[in-house]
CHARMM internal coordinates of N, CA and C (Angstrom, degrees):
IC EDIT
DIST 1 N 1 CA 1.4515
DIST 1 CA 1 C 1.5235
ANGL 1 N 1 CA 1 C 109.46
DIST 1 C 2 N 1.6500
ANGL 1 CA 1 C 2 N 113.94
DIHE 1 N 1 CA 1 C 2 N 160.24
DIST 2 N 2 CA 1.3164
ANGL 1 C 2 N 2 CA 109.92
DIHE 1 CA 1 C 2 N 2 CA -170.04
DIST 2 CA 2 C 1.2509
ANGL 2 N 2 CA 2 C 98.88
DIHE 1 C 2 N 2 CA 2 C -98.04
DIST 2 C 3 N 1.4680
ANGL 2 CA 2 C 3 N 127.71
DIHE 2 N 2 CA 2 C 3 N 156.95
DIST 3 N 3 CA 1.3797
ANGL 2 C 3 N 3 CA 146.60
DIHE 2 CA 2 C 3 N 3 CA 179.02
DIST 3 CA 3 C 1.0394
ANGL 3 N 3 CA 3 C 114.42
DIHE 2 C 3 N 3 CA 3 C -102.50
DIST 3 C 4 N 1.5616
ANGL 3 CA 3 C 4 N 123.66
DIHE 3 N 3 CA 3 C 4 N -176.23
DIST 4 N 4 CA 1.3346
ANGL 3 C 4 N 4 CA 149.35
DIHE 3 CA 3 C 4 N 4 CA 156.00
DIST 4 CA 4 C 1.7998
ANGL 4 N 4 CA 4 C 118.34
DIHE 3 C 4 N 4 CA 4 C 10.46
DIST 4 C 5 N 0.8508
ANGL 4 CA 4 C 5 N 139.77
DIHE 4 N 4 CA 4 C 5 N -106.55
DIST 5 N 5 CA 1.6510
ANGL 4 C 5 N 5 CA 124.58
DIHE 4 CA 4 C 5 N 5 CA -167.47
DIST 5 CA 5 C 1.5503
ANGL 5 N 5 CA 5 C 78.14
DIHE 4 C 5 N 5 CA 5 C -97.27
DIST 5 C 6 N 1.2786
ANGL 5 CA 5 C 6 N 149.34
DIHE 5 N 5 CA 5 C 6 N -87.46
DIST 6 N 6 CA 1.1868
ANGL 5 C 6 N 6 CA 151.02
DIHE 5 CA 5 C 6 N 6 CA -149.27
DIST 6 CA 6 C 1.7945
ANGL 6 N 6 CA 6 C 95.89
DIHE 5 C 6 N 6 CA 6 C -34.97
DIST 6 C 7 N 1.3798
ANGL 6 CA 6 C 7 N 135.83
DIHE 6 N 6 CA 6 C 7 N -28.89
DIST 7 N 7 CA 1.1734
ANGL 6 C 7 N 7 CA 115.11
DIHE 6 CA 6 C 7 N 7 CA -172.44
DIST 7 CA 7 C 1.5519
ANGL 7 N 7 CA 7 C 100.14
DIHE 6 C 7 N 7 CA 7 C -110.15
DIST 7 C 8 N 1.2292
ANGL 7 CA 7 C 8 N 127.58
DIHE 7 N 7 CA 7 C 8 N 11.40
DIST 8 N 8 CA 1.2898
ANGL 7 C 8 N 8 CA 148.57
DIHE 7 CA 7 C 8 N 8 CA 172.01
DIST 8 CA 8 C 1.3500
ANGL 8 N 8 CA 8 C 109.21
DIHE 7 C 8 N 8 CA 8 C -62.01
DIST 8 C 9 N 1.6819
ANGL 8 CA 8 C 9 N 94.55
DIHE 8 N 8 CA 8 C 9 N -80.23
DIST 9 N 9 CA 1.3513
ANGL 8 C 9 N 9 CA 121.35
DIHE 8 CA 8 C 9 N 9 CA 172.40
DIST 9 CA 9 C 1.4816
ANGL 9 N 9 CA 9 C 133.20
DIHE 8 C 9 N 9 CA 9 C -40.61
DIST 9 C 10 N 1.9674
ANGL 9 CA 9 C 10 N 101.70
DIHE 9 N 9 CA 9 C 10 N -30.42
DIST 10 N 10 CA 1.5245
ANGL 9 C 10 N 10 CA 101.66
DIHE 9 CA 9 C 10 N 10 CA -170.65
DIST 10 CA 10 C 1.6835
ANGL 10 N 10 CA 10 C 94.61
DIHE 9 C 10 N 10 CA 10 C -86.76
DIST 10 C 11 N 1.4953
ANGL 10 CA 10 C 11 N 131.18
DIHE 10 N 10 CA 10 C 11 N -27.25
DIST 11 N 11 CA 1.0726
ANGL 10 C 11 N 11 CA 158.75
DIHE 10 CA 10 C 11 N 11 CA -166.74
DIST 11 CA 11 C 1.7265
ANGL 11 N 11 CA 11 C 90.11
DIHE 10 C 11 N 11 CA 11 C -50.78
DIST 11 C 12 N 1.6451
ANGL 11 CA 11 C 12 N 103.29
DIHE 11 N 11 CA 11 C 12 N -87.59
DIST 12 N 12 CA 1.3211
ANGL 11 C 12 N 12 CA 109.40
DIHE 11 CA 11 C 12 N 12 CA 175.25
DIST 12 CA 12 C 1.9481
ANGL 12 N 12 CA 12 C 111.95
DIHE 11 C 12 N 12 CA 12 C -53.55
DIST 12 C 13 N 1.1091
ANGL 12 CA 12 C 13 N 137.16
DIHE 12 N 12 CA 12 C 13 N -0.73
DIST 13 N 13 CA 1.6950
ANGL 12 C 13 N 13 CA 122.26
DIHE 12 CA 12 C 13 N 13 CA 170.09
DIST 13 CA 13 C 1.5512
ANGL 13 N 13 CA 13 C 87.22
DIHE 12 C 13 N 13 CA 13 C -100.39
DIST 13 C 14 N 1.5972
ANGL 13 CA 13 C 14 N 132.74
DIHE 13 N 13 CA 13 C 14 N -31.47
DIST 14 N 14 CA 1.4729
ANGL 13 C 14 N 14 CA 93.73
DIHE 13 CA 13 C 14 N 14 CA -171.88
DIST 14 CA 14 C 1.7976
ANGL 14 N 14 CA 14 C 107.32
DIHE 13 C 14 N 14 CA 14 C -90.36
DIST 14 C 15 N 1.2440
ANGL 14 CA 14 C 15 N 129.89
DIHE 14 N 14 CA 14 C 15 N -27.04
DIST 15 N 15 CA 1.4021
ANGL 14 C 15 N 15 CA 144.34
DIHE 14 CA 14 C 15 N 15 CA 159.54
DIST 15 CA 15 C 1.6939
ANGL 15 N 15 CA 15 C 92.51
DIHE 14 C 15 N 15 CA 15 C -34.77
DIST 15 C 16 N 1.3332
ANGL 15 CA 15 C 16 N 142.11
DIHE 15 N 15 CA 15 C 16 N -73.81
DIST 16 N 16 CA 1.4960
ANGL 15 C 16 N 16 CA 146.57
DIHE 15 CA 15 C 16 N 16 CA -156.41
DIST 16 CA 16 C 1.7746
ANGL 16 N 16 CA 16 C 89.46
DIHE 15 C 16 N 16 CA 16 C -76.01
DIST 16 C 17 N 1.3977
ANGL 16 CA 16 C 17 N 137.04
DIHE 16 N 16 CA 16 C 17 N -29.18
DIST 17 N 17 CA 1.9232
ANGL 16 C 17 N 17 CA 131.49
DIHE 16 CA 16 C 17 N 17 CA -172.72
DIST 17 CA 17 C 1.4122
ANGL 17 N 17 CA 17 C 70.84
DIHE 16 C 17 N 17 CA 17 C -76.62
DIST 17 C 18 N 1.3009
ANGL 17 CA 17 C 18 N 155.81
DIHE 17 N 17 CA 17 C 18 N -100.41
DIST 18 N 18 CA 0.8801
ANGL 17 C 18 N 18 CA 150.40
DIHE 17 CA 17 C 18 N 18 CA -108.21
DIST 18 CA 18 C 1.7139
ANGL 18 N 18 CA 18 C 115.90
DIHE 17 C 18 N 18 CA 18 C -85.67
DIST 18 C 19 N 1.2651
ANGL 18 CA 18 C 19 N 100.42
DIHE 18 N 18 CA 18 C 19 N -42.37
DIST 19 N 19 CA 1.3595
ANGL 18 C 19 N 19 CA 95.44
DIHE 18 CA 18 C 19 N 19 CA 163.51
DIST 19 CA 19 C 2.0249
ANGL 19 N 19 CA 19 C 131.69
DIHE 18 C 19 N 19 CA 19 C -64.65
DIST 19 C 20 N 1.8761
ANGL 19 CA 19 C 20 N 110.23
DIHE 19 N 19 CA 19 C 20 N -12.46
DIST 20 N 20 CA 1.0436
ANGL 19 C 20 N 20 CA 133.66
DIHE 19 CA 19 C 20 N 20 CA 161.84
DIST 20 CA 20 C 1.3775
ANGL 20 N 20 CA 20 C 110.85
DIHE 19 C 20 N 20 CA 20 C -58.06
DIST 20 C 21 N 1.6792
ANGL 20 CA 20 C 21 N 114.44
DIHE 20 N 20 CA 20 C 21 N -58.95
DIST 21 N 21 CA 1.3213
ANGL 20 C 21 N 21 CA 136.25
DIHE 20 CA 20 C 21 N 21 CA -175.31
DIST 21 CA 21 C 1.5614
ANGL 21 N 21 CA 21 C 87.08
DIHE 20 C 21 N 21 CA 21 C -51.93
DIST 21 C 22 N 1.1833
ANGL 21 CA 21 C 22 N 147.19
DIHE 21 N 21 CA 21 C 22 N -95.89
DIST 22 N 22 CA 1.0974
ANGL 21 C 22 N 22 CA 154.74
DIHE 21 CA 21 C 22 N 22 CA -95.03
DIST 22 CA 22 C 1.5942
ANGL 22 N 22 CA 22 C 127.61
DIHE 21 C 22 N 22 CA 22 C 78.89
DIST 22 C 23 N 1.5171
ANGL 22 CA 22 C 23 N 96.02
DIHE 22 N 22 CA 22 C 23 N 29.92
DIST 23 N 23 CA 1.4976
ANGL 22 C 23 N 23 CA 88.24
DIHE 22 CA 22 C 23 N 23 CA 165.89
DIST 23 CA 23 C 0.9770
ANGL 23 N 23 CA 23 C 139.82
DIHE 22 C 23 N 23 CA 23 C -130.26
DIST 23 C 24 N 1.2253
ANGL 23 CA 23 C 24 N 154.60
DIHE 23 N 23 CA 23 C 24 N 151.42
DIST 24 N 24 CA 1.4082
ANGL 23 C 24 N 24 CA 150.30
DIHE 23 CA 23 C 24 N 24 CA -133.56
DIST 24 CA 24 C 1.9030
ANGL 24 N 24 CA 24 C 106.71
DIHE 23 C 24 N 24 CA 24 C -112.87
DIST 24 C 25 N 1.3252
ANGL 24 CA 24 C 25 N 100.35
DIHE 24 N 24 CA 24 C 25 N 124.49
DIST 25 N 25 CA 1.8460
ANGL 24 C 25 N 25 CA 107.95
DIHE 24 CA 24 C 25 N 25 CA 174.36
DIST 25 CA 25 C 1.5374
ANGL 25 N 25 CA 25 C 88.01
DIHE 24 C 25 N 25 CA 25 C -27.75
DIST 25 C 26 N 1.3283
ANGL 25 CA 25 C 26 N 111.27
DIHE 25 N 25 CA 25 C 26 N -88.62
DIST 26 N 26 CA 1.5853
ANGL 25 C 26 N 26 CA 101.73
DIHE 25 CA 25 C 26 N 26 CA -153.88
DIST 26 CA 26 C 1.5979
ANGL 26 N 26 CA 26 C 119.86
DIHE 25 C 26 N 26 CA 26 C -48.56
DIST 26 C 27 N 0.6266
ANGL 26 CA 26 C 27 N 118.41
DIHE 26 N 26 CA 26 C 27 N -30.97
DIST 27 N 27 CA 1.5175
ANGL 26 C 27 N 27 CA 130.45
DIHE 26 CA 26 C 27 N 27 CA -174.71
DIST 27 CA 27 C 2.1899
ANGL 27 N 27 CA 27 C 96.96
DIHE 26 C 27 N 27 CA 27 C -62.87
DIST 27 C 28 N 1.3632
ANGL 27 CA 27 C 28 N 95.12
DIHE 27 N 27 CA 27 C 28 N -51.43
DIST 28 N 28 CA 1.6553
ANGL 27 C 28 N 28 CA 105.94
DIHE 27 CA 27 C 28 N 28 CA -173.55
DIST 28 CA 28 C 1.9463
ANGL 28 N 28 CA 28 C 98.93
DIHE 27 C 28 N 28 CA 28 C -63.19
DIST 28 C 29 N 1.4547
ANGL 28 CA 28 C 29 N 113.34
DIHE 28 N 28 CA 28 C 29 N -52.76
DIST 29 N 29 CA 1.2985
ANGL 28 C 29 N 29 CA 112.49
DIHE 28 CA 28 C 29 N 29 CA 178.86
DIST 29 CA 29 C 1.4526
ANGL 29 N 29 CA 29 C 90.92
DIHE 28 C 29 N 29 CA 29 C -69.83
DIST 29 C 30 N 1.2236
ANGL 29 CA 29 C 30 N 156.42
DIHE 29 N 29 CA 29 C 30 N -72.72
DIST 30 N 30 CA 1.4185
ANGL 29 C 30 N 30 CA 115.78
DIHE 29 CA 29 C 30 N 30 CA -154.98
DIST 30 CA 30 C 1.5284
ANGL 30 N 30 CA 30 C 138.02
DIHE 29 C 30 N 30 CA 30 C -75.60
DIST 30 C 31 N 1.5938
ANGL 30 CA 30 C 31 N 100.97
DIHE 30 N 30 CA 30 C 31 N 19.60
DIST 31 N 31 CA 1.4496
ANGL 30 C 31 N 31 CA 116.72
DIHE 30 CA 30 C 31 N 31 CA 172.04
DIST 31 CA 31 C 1.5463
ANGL 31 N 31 CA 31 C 107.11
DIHE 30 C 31 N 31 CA 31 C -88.01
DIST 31 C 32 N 1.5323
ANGL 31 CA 31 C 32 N 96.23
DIHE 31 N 31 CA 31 C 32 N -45.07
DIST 32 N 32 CA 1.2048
ANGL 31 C 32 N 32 CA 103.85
DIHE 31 CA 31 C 32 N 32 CA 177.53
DIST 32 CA 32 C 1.6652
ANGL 32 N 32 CA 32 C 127.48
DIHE 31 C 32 N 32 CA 32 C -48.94
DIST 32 C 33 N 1.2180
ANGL 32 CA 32 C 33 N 101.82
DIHE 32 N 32 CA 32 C 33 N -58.39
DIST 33 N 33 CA 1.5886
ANGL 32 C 33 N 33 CA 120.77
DIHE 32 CA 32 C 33 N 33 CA 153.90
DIST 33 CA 33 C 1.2341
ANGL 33 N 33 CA 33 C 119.70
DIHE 32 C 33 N 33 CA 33 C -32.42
DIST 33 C 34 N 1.2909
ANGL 33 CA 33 C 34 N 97.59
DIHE 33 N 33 CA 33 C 34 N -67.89
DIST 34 N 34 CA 2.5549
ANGL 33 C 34 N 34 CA 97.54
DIHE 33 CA 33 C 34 N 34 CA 177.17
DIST 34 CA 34 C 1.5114
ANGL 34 N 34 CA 34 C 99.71
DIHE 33 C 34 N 34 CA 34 C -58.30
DIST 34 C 35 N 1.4705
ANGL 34 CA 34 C 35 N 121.46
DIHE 34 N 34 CA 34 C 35 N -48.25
DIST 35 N 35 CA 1.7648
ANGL 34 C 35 N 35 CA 123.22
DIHE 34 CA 34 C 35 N 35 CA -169.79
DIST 35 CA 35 C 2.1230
ANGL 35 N 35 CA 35 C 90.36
DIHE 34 C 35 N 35 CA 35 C -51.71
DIST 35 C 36 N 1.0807
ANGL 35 CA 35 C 36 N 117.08
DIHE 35 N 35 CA 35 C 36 N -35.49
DIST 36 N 36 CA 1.6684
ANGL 35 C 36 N 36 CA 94.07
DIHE 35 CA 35 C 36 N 36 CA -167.01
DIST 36 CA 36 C 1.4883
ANGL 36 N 36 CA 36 C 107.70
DIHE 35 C 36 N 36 CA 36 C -82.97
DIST 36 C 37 N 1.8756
ANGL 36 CA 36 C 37 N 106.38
DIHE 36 N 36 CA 36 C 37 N -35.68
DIST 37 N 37 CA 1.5426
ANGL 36 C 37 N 37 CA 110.88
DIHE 36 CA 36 C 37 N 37 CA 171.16
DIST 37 CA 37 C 1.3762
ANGL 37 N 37 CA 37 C 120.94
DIHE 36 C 37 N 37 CA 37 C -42.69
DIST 37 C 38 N 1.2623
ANGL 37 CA 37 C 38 N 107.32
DIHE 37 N 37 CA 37 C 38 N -39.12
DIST 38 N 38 CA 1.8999
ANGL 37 C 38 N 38 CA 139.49
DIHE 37 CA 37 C 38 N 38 CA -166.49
DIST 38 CA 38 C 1.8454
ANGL 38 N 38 CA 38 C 86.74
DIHE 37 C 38 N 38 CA 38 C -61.32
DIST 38 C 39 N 1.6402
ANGL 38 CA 38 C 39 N 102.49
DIHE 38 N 38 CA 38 C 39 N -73.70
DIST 39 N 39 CA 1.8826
ANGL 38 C 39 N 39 CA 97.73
DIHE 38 CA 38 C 39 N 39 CA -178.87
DIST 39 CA 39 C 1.1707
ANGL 39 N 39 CA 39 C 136.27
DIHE 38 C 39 N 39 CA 39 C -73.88
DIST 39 C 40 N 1.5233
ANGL 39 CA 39 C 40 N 103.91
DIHE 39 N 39 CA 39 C 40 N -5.07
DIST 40 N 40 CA 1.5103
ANGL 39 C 40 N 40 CA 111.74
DIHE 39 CA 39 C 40 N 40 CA 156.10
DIST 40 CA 40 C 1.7574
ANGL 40 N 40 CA 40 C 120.11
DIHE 39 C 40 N 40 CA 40 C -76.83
DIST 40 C 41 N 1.1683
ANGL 40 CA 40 C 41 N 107.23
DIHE 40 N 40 CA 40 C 41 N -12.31
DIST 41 N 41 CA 1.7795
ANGL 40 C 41 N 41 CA 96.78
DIHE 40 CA 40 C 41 N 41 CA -177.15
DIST 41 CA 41 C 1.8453
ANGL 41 N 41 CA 41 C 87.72
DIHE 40 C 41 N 41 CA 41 C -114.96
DIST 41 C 42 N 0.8455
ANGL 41 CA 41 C 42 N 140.90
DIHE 41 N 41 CA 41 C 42 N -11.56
DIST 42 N 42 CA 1.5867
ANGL 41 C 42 N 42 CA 153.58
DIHE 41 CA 41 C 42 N 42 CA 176.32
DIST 42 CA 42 C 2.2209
ANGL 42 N 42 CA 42 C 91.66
DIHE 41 C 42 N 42 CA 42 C -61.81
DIST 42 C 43 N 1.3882
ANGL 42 CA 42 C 43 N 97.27
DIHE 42 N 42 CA 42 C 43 N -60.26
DIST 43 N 43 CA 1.5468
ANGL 42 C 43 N 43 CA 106.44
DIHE 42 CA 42 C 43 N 43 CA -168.27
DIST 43 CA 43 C 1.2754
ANGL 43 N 43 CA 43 C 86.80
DIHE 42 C 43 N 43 CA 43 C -80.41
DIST 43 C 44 N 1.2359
ANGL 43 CA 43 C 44 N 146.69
DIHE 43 N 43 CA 43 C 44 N -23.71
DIST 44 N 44 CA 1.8360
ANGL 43 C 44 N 44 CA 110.03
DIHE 43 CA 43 C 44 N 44 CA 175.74
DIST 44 CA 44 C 1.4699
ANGL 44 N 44 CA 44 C 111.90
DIHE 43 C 44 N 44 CA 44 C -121.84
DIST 44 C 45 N 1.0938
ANGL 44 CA 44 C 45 N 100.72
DIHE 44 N 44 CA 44 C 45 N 19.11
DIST 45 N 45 CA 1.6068
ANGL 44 C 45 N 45 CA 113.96
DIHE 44 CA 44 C 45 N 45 CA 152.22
DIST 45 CA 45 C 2.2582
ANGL 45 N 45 CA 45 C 105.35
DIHE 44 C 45 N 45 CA 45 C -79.79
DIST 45 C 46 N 1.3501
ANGL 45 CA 45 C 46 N 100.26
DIHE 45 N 45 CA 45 C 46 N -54.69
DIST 46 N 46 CA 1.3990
ANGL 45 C 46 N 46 CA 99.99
DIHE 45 CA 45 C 46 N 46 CA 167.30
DIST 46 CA 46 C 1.7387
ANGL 46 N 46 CA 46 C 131.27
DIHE 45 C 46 N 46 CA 46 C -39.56
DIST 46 C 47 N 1.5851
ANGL 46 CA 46 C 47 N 73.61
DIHE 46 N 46 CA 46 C 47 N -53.22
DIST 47 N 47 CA 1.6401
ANGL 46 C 47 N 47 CA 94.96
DIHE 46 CA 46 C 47 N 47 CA 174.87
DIST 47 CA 47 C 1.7724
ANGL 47 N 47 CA 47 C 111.40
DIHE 46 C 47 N 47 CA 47 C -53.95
DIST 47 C 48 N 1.0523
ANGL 47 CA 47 C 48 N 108.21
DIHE 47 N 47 CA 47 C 48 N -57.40
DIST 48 N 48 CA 1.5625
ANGL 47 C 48 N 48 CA 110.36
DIHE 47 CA 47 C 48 N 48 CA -172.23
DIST 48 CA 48 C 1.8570
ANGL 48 N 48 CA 48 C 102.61
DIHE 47 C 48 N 48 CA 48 C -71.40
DIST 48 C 49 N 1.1903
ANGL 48 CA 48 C 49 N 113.73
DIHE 48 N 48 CA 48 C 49 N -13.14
DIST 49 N 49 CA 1.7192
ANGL 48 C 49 N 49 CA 104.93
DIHE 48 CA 48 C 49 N 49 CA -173.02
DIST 49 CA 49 C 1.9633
ANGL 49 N 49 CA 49 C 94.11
DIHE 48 C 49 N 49 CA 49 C -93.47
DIST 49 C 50 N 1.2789
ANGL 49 CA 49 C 50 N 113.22
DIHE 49 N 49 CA 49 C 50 N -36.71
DIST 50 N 50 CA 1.4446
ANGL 49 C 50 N 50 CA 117.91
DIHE 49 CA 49 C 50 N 50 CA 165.15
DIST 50 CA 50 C 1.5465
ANGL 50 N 50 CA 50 C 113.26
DIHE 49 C 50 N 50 CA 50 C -44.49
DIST 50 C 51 N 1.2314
ANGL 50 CA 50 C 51 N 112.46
DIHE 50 N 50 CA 50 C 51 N -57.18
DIST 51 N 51 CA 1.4615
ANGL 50 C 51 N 51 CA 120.41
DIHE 50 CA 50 C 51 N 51 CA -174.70
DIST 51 CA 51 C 1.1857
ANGL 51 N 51 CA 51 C 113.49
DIHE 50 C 51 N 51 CA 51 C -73.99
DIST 51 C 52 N 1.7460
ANGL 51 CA 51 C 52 N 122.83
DIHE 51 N 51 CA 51 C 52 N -31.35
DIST 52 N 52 CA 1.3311
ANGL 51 C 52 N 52 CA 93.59
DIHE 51 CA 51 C 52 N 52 CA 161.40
DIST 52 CA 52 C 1.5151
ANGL 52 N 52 CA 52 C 130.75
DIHE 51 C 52 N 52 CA 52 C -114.09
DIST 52 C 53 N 0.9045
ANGL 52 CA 52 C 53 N 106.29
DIHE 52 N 52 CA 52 C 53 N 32.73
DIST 53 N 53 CA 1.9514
ANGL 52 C 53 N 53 CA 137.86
DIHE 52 CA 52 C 53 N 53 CA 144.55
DIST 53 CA 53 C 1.8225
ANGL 53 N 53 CA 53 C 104.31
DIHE 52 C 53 N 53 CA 53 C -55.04
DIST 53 C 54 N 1.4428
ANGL 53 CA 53 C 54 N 89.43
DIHE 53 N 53 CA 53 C 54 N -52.21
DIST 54 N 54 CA 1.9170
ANGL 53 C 54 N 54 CA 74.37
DIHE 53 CA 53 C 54 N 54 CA -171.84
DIST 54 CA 54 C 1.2014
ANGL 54 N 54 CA 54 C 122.63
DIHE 53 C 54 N 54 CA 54 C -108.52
DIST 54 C 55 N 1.8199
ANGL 54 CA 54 C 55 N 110.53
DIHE 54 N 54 CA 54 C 55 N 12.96
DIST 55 N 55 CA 1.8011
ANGL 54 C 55 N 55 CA 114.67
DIHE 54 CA 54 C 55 N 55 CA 172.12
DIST 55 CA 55 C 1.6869
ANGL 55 N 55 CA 55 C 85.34
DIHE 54 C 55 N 55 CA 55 C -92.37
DIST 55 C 56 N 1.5498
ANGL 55 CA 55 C 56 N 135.44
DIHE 55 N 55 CA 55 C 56 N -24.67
DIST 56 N 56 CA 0.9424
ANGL 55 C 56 N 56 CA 111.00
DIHE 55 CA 55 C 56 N 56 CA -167.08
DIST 56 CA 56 C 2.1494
ANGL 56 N 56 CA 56 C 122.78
DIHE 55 C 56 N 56 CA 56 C -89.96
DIST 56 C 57 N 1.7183
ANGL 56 CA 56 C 57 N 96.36
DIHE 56 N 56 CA 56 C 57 N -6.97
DIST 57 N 57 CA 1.1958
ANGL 56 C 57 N 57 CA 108.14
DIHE 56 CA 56 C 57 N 57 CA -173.96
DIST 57 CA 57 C 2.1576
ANGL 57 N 57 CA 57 C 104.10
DIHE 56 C 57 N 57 CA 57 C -100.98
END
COOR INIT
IC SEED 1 N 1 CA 1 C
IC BUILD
């Protein structure tokens, strides 16, 4: 993880991309949020096609 001014700094360039974009912190954190929901049901969607890969072999 980034630290002290170096994680400051990247803070304020992605805070200023986004404010370029037109998009709003919250709006960016709650993409962010569904994107992890998204790979949490992605990995046990896997999980269940794994499992029945090997009740069926």
């Amino acid at each position: 993880m980034l630290e002290g001014e170096v994680a400051d700094a990247f803070e304020r360039f992605v805070l200023q991309l986004l404010s370029d974009q037109g998009v709003e912190v919250g709006e960016f954190a709650a993409a962010l949020k569904a994107l992890g929901k998204l790979r949490e049901t992605l990995a046990e969607l896997q999980q269940l096609l794994d499992w029945a890969a090997r009740a069926a072999s």
